[in-house]
SEVEXSE-641741 format. One line per 2 residues: number of its first residue (from 1); their letters; for each residue x, y, z of N, C-alpha, C, O. Coordinates in steps of 0.05 Angstrom, whole numbers, padded with zeros to 5 digits. Example, Ala and Ser with C-alpha at 12.3 -4.5 7.8 and 13.67 -1.06 7.14 Angstrom:
BEGIN
1 = AS = 00264 -00114 00156 00246 -00090 00156 00264 -00066 00156 00285 -00066 00169 ~ 00257 -00045 00142 00273 -00021 00143 00258 00001 00157 00268 00023 00161
END
This chain:
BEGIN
1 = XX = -02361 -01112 03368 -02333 -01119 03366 -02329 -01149 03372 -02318 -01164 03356 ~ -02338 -01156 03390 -02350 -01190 03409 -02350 -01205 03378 -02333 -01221 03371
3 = XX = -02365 -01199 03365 -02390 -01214 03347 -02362 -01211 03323 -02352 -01233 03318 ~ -02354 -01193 03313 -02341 -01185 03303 -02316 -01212 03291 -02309 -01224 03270
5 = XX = -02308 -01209 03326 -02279 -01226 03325 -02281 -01253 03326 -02265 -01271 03326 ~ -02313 -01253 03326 -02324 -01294 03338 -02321 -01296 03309 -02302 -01311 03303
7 = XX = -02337 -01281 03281 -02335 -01279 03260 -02307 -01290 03240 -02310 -01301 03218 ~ -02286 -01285 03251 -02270 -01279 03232 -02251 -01298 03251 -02234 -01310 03237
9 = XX = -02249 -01302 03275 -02237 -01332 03292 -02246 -01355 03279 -02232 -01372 03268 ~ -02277 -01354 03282 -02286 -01382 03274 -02284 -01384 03235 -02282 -01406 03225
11 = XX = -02284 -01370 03224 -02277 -01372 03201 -02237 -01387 03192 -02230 -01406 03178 ~ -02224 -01369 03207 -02200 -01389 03219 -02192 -01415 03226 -02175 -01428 03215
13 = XX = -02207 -01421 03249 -02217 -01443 03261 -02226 -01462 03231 -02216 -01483 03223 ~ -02237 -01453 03225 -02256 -01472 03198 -02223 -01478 03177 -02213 -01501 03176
15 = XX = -02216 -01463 03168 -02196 -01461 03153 -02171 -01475 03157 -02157 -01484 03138 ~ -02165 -01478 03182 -02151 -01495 03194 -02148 -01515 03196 -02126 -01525 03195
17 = XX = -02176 -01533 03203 -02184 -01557 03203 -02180 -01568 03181 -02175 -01592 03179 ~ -02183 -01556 03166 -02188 -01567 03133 -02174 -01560 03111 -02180 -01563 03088
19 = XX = -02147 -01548 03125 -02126 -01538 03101 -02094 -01549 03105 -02075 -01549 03088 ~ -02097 -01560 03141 -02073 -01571 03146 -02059 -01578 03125 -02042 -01566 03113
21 = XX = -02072 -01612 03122 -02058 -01634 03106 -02058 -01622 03079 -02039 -01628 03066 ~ -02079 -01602 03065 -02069 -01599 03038 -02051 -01591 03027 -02042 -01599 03005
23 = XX = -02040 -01565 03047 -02014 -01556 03040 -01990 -01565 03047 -01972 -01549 03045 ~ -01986 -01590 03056 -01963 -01597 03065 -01941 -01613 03039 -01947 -01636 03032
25 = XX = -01915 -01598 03027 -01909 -01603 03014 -01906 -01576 02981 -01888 -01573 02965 ~ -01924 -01566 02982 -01942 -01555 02965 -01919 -01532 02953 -01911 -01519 02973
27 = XX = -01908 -01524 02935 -01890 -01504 02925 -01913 -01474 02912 -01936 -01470 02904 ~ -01888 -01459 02919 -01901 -01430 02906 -01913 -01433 02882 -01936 -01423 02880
29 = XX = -01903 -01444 02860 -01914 -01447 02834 -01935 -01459 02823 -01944 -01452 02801 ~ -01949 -01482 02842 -01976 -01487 02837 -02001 -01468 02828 -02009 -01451 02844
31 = XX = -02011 -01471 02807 -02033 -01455 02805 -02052 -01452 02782 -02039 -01445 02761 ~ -02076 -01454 02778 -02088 -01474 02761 -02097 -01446 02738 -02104 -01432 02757
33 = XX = -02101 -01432 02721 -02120 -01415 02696 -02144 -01411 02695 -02158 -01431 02697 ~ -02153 -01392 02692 -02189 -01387 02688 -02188 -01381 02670 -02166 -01373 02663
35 = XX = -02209 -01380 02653 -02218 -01391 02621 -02248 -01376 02620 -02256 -01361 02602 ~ -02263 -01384 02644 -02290 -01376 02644 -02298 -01353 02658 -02296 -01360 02681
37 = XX = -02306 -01333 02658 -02323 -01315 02674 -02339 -01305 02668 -02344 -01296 02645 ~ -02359 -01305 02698 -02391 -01301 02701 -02396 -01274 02705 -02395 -01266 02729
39 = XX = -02401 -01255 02682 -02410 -01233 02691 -02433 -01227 02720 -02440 -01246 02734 ~ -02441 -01206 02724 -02462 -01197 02744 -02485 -01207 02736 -02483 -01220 02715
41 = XX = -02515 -01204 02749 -02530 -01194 02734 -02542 -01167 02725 -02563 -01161 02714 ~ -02527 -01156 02732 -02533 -01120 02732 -02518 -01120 02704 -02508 -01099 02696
43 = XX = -02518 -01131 02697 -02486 -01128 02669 -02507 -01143 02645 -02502 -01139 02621 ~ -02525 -01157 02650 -02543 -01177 02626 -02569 -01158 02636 -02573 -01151 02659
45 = XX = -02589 -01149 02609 -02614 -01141 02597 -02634 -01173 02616 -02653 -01171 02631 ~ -02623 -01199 02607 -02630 -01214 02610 -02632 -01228 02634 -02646 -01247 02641
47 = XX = -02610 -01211 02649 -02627 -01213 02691 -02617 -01241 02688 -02633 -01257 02698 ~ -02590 -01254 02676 -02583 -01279 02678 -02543 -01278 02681 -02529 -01261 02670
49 = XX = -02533 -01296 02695 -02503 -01293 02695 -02496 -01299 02667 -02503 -01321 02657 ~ -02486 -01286 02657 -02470 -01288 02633 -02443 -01297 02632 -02423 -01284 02639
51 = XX = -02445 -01322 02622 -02414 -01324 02618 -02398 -01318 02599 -02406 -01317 02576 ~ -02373 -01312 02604 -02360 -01304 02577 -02329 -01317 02577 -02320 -01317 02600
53 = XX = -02310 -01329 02557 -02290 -01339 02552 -02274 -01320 02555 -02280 -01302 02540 ~ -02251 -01314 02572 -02226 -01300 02575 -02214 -01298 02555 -02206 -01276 02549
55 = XX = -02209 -01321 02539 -02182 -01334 02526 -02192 -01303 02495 -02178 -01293 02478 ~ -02218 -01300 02500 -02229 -01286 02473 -02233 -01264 02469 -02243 -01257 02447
57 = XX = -02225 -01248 02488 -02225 -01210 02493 -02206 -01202 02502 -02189 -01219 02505 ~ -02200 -01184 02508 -02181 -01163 02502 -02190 -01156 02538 -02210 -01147 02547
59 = XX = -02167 -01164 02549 -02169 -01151 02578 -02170 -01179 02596 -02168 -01202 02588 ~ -02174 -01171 02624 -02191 -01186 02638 -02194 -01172 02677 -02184 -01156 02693
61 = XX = -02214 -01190 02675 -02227 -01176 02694 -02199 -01179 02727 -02199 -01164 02747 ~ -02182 -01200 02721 -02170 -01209 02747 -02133 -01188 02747 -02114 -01184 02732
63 = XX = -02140 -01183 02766 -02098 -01174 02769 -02084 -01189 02753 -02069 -01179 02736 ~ -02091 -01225 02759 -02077 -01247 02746 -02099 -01264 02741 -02118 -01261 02756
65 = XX = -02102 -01283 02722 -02111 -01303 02715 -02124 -01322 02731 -02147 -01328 02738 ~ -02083 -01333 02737 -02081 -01343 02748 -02084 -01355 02782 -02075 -01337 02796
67 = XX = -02092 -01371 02794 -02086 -01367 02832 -02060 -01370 02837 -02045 -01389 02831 ~ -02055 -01354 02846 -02016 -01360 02857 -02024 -01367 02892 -02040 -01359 02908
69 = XX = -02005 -01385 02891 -01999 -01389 02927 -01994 -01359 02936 -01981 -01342 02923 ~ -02013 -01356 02969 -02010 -01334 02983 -02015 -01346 03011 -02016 -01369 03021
71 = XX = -02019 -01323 03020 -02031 -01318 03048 -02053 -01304 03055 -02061 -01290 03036 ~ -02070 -01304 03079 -02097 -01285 03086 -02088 -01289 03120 -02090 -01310 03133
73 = XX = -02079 -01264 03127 -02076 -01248 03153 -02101 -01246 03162 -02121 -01239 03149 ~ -02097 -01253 03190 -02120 -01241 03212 -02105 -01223 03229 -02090 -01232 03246
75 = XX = -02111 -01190 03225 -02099 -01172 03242 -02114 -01179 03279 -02102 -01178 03300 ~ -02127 -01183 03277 -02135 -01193 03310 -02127 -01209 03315 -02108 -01200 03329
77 = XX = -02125 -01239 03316 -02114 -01254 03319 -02075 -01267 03314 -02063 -01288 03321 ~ -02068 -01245 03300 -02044 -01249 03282 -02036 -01288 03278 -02020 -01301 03291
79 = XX = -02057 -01296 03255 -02052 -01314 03257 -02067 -01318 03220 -02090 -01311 03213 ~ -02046 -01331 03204 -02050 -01330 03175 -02049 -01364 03165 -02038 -01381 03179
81 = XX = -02061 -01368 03142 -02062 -01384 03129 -02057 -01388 03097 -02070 -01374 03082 ~ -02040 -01405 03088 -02034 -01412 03060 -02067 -01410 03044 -02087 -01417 03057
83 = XX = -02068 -01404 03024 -02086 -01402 02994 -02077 -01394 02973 -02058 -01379 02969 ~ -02099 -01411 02947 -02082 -01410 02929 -02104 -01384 02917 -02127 -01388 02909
85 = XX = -02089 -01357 02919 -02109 -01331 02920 -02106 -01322 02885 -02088 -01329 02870 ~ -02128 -01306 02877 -02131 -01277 02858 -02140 -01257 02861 -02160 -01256 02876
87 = XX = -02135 -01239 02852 -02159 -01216 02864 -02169 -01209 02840 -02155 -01203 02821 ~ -02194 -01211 02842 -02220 -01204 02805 -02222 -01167 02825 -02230 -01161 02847
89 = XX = -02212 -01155 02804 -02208 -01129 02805 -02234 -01119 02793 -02235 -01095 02797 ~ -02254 -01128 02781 -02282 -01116 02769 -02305 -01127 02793 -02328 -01119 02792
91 = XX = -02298 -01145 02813 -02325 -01152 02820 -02300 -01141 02850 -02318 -01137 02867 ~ -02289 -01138 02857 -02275 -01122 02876 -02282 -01142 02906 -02291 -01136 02928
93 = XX = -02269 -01178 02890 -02259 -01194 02913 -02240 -01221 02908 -02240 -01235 02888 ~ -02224 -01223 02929 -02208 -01236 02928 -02211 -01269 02928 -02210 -01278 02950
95 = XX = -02214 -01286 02909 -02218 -01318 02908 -02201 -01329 02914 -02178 -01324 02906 ~ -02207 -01347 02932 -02180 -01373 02939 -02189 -01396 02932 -02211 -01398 02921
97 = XX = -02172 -01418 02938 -02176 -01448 02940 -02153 -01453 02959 -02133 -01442 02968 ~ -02169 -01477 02963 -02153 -01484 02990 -02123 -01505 02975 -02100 -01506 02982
99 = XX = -02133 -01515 02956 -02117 -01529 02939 -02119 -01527 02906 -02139 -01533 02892 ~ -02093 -01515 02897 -02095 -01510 02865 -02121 -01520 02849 -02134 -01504 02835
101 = XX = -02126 -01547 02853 -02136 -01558 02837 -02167 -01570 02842 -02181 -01586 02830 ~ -02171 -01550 02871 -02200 -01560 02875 -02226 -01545 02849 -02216 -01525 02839
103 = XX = -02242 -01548 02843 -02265 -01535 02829 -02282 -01509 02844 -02290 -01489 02833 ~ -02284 -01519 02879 -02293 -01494 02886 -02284 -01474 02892 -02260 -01475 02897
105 = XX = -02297 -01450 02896 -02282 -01425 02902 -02290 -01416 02919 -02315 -01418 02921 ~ -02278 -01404 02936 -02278 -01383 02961 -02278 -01362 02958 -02265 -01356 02938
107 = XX = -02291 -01333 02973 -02287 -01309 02970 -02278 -01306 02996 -02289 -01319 03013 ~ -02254 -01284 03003 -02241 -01269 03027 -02260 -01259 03039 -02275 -01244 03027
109 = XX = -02264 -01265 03067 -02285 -01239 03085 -02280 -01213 03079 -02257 -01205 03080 ~ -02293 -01202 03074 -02289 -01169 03063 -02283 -01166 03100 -02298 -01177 03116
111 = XX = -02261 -01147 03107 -02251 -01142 03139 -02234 -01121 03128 -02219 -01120 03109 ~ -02239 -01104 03147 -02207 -01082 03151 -02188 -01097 03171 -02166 -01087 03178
113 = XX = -02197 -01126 03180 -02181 -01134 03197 -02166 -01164 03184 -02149 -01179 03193 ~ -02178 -01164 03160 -02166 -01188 03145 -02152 -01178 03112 -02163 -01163 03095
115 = XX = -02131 -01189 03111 -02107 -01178 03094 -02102 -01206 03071 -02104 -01230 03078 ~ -02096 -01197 03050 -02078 -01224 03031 -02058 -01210 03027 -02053 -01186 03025
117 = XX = -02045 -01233 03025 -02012 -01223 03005 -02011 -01243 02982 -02013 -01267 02988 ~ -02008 -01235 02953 -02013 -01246 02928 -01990 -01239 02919 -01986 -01215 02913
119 = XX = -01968 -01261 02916 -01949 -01252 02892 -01929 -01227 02906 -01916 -01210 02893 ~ -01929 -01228 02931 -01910 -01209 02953 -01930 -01182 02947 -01915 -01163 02946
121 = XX = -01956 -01176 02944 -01969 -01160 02939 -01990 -01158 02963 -02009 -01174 02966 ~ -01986 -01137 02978 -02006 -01142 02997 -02035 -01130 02998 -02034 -01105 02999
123 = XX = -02053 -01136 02998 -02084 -01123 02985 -02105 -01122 03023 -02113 -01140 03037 ~ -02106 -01096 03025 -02119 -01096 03044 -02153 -01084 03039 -02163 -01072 03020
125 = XX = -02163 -01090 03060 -02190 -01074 03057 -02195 -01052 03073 -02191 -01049 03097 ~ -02205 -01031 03054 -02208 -01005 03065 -02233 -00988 03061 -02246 -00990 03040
127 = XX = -02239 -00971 03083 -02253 -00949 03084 -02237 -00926 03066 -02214 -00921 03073 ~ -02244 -00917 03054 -02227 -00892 03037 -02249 -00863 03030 -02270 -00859 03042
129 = XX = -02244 -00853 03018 -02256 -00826 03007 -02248 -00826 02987 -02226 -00836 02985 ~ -02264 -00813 02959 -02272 -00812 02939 -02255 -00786 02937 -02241 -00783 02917
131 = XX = -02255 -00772 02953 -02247 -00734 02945 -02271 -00717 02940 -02269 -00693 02939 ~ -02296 -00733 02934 -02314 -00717 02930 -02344 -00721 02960 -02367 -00713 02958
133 = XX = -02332 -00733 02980 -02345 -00725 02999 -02365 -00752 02995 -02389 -00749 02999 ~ -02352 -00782 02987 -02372 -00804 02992 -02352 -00815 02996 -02330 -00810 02986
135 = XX = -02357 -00836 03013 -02342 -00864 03032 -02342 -00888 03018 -02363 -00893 03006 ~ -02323 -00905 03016 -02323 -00926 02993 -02309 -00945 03013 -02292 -00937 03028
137 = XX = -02319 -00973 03014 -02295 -01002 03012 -02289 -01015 02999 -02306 -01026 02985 ~ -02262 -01020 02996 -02252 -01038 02980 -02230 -01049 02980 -02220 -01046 03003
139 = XX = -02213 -01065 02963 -02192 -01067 02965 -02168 -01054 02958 -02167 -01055 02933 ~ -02146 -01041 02968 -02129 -01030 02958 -02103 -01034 02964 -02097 -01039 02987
141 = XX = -02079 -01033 02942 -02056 -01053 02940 -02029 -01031 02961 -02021 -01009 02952 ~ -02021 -01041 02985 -02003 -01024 02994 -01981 -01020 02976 -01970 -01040 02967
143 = XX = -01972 -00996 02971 -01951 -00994 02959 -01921 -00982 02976 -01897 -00987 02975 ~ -01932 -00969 02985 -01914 -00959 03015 -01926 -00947 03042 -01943 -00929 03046
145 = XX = -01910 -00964 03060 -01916 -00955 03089 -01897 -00943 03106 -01875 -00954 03111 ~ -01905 -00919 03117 -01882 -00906 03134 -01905 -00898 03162 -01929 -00902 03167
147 = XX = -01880 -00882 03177 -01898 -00880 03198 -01912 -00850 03199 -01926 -00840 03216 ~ -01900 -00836 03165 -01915 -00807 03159 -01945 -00813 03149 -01965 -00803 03158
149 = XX = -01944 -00829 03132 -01959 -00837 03102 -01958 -00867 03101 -01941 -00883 03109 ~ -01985 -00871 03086 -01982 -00891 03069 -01980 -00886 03035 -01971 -00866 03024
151 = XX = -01987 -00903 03026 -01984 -00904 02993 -02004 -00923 02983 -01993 -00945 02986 ~ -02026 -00926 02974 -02046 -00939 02965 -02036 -00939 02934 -02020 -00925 02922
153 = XX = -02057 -00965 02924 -02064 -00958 02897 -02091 -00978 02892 -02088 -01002 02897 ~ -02109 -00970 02886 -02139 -00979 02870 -02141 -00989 02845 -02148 -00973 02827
155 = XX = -02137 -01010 02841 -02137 -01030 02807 -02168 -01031 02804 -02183 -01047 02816 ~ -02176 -01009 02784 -02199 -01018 02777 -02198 -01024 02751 -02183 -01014 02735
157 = XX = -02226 -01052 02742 -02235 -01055 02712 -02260 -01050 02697 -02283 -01060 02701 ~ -02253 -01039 02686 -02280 -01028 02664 -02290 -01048 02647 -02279 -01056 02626
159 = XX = -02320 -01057 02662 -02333 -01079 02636 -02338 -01060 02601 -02343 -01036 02598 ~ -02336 -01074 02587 -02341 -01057 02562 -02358 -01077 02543 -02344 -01088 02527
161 = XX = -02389 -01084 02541 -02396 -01103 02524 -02396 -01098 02485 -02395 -01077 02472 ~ -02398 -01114 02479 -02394 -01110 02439 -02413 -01090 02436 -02436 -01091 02443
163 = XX = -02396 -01063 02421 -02412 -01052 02407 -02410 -01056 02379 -02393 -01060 02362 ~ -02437 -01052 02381 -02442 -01055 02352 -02435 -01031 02324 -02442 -01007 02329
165 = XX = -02427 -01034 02309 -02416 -01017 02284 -02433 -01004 02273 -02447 -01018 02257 ~ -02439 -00982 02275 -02458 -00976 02261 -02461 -00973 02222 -02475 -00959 02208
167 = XX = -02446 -00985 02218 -02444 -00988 02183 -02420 -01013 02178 -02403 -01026 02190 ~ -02430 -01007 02155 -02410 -01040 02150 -02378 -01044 02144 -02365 -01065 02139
169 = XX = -02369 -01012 02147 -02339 -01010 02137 -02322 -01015 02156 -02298 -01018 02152 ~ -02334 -01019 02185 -02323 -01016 02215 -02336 -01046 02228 -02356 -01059 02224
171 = XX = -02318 -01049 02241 -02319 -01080 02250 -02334 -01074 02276 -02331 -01052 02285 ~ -02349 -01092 02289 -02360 -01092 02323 -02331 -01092 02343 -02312 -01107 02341
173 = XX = -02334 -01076 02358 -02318 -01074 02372 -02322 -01096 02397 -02340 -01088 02412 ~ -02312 -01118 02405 -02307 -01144 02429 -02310 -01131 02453 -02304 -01108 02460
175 = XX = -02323 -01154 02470 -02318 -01144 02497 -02299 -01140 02502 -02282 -01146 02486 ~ -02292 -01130 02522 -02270 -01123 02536 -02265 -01109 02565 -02284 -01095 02572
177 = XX = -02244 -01110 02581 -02233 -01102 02615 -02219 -01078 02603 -02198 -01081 02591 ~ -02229 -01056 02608 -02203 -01027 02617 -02194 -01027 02634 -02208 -01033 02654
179 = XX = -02168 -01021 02638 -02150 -01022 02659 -02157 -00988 02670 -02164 -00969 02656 ~ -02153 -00990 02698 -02157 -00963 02711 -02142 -00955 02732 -02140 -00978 02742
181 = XX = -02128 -00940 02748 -02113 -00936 02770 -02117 -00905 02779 -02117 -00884 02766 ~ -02120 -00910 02811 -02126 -00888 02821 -02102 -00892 02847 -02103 -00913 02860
183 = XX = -02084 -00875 02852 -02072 -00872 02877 -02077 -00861 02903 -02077 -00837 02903 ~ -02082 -00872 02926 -02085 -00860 02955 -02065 -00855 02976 -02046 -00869 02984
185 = XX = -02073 -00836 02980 -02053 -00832 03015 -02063 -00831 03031 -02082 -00815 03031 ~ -02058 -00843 03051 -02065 -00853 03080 -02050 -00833 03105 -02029 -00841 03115
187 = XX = -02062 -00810 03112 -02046 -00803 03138 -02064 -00799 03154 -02088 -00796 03149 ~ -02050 -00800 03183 -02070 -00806 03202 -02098 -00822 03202 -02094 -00845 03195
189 = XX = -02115 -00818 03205 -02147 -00830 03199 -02158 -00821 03179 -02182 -00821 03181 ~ -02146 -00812 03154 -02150 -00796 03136 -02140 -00824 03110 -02119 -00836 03112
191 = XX = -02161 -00829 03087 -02139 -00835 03068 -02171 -00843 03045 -02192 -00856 03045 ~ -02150 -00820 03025 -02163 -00795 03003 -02145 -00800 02985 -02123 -00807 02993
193 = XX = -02153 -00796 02948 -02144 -00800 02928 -02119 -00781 02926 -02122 -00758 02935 ~ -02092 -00790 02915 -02070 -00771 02915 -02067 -00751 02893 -02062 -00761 02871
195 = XX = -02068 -00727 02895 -02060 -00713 02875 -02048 -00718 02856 -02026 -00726 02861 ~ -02057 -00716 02822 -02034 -00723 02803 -02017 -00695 02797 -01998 -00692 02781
197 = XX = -02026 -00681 02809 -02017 -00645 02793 -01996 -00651 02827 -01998 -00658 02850 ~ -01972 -00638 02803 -01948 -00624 02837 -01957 -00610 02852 -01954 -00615 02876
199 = XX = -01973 -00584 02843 -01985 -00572 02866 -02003 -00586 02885 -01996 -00589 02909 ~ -02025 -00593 02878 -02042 -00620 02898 -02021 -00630 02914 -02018 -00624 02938
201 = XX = -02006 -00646 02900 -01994 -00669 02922 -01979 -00662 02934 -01972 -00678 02952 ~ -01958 -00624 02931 -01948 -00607 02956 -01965 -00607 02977 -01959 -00617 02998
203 = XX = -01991 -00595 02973 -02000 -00596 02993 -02020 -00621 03008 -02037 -00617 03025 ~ -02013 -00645 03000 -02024 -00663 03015 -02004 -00668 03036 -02010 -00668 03060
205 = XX = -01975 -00673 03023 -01947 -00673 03033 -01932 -00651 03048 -01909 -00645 03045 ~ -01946 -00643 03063 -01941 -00615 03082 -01912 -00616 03087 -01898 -00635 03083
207 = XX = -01906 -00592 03097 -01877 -00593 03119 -01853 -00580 03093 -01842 -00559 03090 ~ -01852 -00610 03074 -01830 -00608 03058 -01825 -00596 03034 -01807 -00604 03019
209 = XX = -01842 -00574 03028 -01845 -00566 03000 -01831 -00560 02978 -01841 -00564 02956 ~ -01804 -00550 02983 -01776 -00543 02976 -01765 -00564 02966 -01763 -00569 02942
211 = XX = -01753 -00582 02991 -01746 -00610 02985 -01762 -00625 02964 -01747 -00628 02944 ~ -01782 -00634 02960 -01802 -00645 02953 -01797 -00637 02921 -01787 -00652 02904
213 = XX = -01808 -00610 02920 -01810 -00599 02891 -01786 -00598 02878 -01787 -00593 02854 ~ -01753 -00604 02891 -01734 -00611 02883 -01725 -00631 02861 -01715 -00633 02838
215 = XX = -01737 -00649 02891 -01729 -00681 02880 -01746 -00687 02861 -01738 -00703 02845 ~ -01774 -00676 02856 -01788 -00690 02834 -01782 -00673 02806 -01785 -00683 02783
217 = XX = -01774 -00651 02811 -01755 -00636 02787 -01723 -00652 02778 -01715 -00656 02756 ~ -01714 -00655 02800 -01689 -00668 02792 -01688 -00702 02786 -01670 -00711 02772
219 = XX = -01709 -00720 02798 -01710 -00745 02796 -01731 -00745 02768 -01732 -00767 02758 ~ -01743 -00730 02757 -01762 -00726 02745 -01790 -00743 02742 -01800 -00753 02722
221 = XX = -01797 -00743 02765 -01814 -00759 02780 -01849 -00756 02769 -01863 -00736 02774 ~ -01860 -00782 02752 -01875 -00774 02739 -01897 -00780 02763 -01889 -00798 02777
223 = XX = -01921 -00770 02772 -01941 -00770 02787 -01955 -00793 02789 -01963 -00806 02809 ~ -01957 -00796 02762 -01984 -00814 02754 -01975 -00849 02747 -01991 -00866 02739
225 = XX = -01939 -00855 02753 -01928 -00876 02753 -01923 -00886 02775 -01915 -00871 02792 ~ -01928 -00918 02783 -01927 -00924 02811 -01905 -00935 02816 -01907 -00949 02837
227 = XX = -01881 -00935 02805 -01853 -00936 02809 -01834 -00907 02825 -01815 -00906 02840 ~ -01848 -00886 02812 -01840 -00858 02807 -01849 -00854 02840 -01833 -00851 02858
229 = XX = -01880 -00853 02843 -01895 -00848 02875 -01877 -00855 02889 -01862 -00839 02900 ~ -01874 -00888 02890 -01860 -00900 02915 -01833 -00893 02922 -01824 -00893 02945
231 = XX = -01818 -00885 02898 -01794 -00876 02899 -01806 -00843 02906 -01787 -00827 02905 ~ -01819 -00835 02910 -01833 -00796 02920 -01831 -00809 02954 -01817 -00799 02972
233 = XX = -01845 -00825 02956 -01848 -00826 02991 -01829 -00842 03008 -01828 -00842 03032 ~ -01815 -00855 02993 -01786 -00859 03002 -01771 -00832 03010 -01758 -00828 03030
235 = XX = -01776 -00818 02993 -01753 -00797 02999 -01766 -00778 03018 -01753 -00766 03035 ~ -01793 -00774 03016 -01813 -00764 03035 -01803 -00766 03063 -01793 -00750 03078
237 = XX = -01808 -00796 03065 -01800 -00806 03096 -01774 -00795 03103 -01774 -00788 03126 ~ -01749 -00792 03087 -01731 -00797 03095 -01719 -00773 03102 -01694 -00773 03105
239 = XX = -01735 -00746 03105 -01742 -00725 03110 -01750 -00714 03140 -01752 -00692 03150 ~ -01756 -00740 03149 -01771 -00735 03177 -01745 -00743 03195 -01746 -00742 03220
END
């Protein structure tokens, strides 16, 4: 724990020294475009970073593009700092710069104790469950917090490289990012993928079953929409 907090202080400490003067002045709207991205090498035959042009496929690997001005919370310390953040949703980490327009890039300490907020979007790191009995970290976007539940959601992207046509009447299909979303709930020390079926997510949602199966009949509350959820555990809470 010692080692832990020297970790993620002195990374602070560092950040501080050297971010003062840049942000002073600095408006929300600053924020520079990516154009280029370096695949893995688990992703190239050729055991080499591959780069590939954004501007030229269909998808992309980031939430946004763009870096928007944010913040990065230290839950230990409660003590945060301006960056100009993204979160690359396929390589599952968050880039900053200290200033719009520097060239290098930063990656967020992967921490359950260190938080961004992007765009009033807050992305924490978590221990979670799969539902199938394996343990995962990563980042996941709060969508609601009460003191029953939380409300997760998991932005993942699907690399997809050119396939090739197999005859000539059909064109190669382009790389491309699939968009993916998985919802979590968080109760107690517990937080596991959310049911898309009403029955599942009655019984994740104990207590209220009546109520519950009401409002999503009468609000007609689609499962698998993250407007629809948040408006489900709003009314959840408001039950207790």
């Amino acid at each position: 724990m010692k080692s832990k907090l020297l970790l993620i202080s002195c990374f602070f400490i560092f950040i501080t020294t050297y971010s003062t003067a840049q942000f002073e002045g600095f408006g929300k709207d600053n924020y520079t475009v990516a154009s280029i991205y370096r695949l893995p090498q688990s992703e190239n035959n050729n055991n080499v970073n591959k780069a590939i042009d954004l501007s030229t496929i269909k998808g992309s690997p980031y939430e946004n593009n763009s870096f928007l001005f944010g913040r990065a919370y230290d839950k230990l310390t409660n003590k945060s700092m301006p960056f100009y953040l993204r979160y690359d949703a396929y390589k599952d980490i968050i880039e900053m710069k200290v200033n719009s327009n520097d060239k290098n890039t930063m990656s967020l300490i992967k921490s359950v104790d260190i938080y961004a907020v992007i765009n009033k979007n807050e992305y924490q790191y978590k221990t979670y469950s799969d539902g199938k009995g394996n343990t995962n970290e990563g980042y996941l976007l709060l969508l609601h917090t009460s003191k029953n539940s939380n409300l997760y959601l998991k932005k993942i992207k699907k690399f997809k490289d050119v396939q090739k046509s197999e005859n000539l009447l059909h064109k190669d299909k382009p790389i491309s990012f699939k968009d993916l979303k998985i919802f979590y709930i968080e109760k107690g020390k517990g937080l596991f993928p959310l049911s898309s079926n009403k029955k599942g997510l009655l019984l994740q949602l104990t207590g209220k079953d009546n109520q519950l199966s009401e409002f999503i009949k009468k609000e007609k509350i689609n499962l698998k929409k993250e407007n629809d959820l948040v408006k489900l555990f709003v009314y959840y809470d408001s039950l207790f």
